[in-house]
C-alpha positions as CSV (number, residue, x, y, z in Angstrom):
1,X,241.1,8.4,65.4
2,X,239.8,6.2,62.6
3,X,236.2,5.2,62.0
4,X,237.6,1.9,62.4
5,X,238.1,1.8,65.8
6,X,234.4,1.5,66.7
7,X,232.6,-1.6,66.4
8,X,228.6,-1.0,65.4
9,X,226.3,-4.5,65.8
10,X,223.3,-3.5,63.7
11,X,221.6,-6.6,65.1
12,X,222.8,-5.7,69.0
13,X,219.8,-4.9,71.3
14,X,221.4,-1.6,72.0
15,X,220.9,1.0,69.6
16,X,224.0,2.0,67.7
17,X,223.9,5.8,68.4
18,X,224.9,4.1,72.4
19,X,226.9,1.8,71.0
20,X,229.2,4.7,69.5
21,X,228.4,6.9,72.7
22,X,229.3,3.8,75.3
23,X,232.6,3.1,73.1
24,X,233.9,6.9,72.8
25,X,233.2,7.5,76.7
26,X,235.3,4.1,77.3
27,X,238.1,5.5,74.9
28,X,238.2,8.6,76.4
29,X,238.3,7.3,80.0
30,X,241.0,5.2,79.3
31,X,243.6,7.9,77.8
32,X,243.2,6.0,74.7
33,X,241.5,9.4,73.4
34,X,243.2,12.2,74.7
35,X,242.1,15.9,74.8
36,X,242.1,17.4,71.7
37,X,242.4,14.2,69.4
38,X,240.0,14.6,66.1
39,X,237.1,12.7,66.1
40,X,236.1,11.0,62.1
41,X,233.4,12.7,60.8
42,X,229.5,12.0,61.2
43,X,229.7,11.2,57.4
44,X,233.0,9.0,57.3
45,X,231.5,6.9,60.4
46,X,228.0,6.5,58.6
47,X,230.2,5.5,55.5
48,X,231.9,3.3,57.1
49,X,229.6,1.7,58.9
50,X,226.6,1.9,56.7
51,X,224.6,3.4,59.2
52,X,222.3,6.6,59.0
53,X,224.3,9.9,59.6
54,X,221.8,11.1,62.3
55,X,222.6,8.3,64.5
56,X,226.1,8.9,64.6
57,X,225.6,12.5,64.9
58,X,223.2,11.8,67.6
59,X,225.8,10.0,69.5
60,X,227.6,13.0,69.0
61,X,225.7,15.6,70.2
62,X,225.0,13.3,73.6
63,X,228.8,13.3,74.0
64,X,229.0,17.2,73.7
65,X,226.0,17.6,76.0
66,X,228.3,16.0,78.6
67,X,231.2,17.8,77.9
68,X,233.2,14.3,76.4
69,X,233.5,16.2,72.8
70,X,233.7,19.7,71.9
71,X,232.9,21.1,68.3
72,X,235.4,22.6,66.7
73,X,234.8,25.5,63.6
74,X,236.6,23.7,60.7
75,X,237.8,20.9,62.5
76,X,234.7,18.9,63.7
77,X,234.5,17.5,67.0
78,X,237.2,16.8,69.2
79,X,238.0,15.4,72.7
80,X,237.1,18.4,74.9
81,X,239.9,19.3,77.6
82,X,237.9,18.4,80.4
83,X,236.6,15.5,79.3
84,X,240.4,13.7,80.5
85,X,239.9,12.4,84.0
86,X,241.6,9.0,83.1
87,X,240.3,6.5,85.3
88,X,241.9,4.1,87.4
89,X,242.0,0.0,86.0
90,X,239.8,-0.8,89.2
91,X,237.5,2.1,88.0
92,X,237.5,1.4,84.7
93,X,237.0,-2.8,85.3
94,X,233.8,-1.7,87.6
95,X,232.2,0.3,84.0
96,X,232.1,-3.6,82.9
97,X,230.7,-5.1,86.3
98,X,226.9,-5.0,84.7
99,X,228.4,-7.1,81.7
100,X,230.9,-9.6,83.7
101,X,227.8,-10.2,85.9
102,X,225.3,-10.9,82.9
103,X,227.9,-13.1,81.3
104,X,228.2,-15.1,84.8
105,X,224.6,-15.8,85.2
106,X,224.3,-17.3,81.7
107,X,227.3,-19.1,82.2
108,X,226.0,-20.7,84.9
109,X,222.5,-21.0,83.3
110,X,224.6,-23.1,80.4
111,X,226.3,-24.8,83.2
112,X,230.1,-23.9,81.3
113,X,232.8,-24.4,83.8
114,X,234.4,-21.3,84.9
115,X,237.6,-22.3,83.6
116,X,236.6,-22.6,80.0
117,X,235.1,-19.4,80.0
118,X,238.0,-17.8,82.0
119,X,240.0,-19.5,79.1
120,X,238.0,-17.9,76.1
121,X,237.7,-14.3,77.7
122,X,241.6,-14.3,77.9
123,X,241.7,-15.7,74.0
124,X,239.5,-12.9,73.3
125,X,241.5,-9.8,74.8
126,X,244.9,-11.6,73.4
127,X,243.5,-11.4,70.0
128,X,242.2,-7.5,70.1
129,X,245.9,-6.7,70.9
């Protein structure tokens, strides 16, 4: 995995060591991380995001707590073998229900037709592939 493939917003209201930690559990739910797969270094995802190397390494070690990551002597940290329980589209579409609902209410609140948001989501995902 690249540093890359995370996305930090600095000016987000969540702090970027969950932003990291929220995006790696995502990735590894999905498959798109699978067990074993190398993890970029605290450094090279401070460097590469300009962000302080304790955050990242804070995400980190939240990710090993739950037994998502695994450090490896030499190698850094890695997807841990148990970490794999890929979960179903359903299951993974109800980790965004929080967010789809949010989204709704303050589509509603700026009265934008259903459609047109409907329209822009889809636009969104197309371009991210």
């Amino acid at each position: 995995m690249n540093a890359d493939r995370l996305t930090i917003l600095p000016g987000a209201t969540e702090p970027i060591y969950r932003q990291i930690g929220s995006q790696l559990r995502r990735l590894i739910a999905s498959g798109q991380l699978p067990a074993g797969e190398e993890l970029p270094s605290v450094r090279d995802v401070a460097v590469h995001h300009a962000v302080n190397p304790m955050t990242v390494s804070r995400a980190y070690c939240q990710l090993e707590a739950e037994g998502l990551l695994t450090r490896l002597r030499g190698k850094g940290m890695v997807v841990a073998a148990g970490a794999h329980a890929i979960l179903s589209p359903e299951q993974r579409l109800s980790r965004l229900q929080p967010q789809l609902a949010e989204i709704a209410r303050q589509a509603r609140e700026l009265d934008i037709p259903a459609r047109l948001l409907v329209q822009r989501l889809k636009s969104l995902l197309e371009d991210s592939e």
